[in-house]
C-alpha positions in Angstrom: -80.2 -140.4 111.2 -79.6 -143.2 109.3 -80.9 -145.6 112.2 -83.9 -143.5 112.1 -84.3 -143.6 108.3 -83.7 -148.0 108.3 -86.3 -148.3 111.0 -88.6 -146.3 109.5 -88.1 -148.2 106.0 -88.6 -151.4 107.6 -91.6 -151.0 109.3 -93.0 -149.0 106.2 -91.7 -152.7 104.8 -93.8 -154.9 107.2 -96.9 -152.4 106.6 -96.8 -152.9 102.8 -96.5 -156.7 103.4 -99.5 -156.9 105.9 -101.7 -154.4 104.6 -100.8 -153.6 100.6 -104.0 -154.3 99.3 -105.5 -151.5 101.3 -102.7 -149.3 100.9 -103.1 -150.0 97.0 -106.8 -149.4 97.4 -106.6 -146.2 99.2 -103.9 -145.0 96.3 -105.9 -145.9 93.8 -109.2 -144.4 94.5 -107.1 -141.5 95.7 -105.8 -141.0 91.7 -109.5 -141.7 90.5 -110.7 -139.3 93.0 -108.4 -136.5 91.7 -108.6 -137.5 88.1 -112.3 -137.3 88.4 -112.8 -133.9 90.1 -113.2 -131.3 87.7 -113.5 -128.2 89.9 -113.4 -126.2 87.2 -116.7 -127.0 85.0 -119.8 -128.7 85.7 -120.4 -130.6 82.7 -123.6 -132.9 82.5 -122.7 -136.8 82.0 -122.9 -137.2 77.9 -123.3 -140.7 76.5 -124.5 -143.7 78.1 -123.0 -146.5 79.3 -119.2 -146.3 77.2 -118.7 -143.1 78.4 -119.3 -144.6 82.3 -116.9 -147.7 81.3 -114.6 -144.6 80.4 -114.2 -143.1 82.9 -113.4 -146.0 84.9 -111.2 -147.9 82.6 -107.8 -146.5 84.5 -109.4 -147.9 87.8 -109.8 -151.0 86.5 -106.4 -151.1 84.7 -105.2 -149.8 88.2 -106.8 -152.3 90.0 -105.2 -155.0 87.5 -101.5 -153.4 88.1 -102.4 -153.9 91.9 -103.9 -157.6 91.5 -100.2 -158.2 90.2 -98.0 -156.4 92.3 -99.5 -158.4 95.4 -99.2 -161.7 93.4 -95.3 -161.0 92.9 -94.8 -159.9 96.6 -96.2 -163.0 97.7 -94.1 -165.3 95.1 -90.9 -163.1 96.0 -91.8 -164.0 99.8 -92.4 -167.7 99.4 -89.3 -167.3 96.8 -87.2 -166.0 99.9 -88.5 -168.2 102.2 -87.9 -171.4 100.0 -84.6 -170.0 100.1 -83.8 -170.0 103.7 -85.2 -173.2 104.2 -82.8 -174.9 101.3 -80.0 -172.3 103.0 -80.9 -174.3 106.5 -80.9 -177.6 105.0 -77.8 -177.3 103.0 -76.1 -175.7 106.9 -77.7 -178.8 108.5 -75.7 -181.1 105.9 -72.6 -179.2 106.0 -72.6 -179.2 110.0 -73.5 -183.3 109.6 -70.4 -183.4 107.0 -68.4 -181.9 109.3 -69.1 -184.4 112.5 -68.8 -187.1 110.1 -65.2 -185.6 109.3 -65.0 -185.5 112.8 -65.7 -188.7 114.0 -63.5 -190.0 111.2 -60.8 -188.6 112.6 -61.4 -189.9 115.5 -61.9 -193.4 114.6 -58.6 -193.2 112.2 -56.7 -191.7 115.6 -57.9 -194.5 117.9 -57.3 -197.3 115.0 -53.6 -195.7 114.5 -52.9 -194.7 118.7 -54.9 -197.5 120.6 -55.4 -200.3 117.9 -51.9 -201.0 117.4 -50.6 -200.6 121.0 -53.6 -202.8 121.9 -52.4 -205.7 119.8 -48.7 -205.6 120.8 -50.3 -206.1 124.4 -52.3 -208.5 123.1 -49.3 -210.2 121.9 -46.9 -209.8 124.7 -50.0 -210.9 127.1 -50.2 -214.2 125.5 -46.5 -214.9 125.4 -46.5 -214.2 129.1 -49.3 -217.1 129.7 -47.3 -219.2 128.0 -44.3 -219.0 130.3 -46.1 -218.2 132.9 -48.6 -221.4 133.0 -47.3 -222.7 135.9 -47.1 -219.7 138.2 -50.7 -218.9 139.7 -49.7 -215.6 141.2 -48.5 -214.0 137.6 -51.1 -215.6 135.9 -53.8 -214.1 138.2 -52.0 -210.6 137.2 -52.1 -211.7 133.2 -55.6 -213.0 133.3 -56.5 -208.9 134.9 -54.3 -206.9 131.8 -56.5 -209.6 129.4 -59.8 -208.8 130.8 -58.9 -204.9 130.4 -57.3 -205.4 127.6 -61.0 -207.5 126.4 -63.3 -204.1 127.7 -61.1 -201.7 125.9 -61.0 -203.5 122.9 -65.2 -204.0 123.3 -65.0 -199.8 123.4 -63.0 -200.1 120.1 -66.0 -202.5 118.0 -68.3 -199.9 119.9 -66.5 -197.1 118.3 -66.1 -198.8 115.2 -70.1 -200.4 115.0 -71.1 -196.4 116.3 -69.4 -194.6 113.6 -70.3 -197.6 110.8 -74.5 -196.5 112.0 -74.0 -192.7 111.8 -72.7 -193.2 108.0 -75.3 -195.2 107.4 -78.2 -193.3 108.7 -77.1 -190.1 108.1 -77.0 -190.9 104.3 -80.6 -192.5 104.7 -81.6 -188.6 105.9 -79.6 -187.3 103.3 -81.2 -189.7 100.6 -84.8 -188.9 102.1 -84.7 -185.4 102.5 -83.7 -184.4 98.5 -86.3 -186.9 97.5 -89.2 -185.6 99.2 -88.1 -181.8 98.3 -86.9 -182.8 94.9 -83.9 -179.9 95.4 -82.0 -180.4 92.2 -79.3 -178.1 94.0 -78.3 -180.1 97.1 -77.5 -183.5 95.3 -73.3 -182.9 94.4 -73.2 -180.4 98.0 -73.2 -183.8 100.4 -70.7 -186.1 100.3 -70.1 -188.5 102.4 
């Protein structure tokens, strides 16, 4: 029952925001209709033309109360929509807060895990040209653990240089996007 009574309020919903000027119409003229039957007496029309304006002055005041109510459904629907659009935005820049928090994390666990274990390679690599100058054989195998140890340390600047853009243009968007829709709201909600 109550599935049958939301469906039915929702699409009596949608039919007042597709078709409420008719549906104000029809109610109106429906009122003025049985306002202005007078089954009871046939009375010639006394007066002239302020008796006319008389008799219609409720449809015209209706008519006024309808202009209104359509003019505040539309600015409660553009009202709502505005809405979801600054509730997207704002779940856009918390989703693009979160990867940056992300990739942060990321960048401070390969600094901290592959970084330092990188440069005590680094280290102990060089040392063992040193003593290892004259030996062709072991300085073939040094000269291979240095040319990884180059590539993987080229990943790392990529990393670094990777996560260094993202900041940066992210920030641009961010910076862009409240200026051109000049939402006061969304200025303190990103930080970066």
């Amino acid at each position: 029952m109550k599935a049958w009574i939301a469906s039915s309020w929702n699409t009596g919903r949608e039919f007042m925001e597709k078709y409420g000027i008719v549906v104000g119409a029809l109610g109106i003229y429906g009122y003025y209709l049985l306002v202005s039957l007078n089954l009871f007496s046939h009375q010639k029309m006394k007066g002239g033309l302020l008796s006319l304006f008389l008799q219609f002055d409720s449809l015209i005041l209706m008519w006024g109360v309808m202009y209104v109510v359509v003019q505040l459904q539309k600015y409660r629907k553009e009202k709502t929509d505005q809405e979801k659009e600054q509730q997207n935005l704002y779940m856009s820049y918390e989703r693009q807060r979160i990867q940056l928090t992300s990739l942060d994390e990321i960048t401070e666990m390969l600094n901290d895990k592959i970084n330092n274990p990188l440069s005590i390679i680094s280290l102990s690599t060089g040392s063992l040209r040193r003593k290892t100058e004259r030996d062709s054989e072991l300085g073939a195998y040094v000269e291979r653990i240095e040319s990884a140890l180059k590539r993987v340390q080229e990943v790392m600047v990529g990393v670094h240089g990777y996560h260094a853009k993202k900041i940066v243009r992210i920030s641009k968007e961010v910076i862009d996007l409240e200026r051109q829709e000049g939402m006061p709201g969304l200025e303190g909600s990103v930080r970066l």
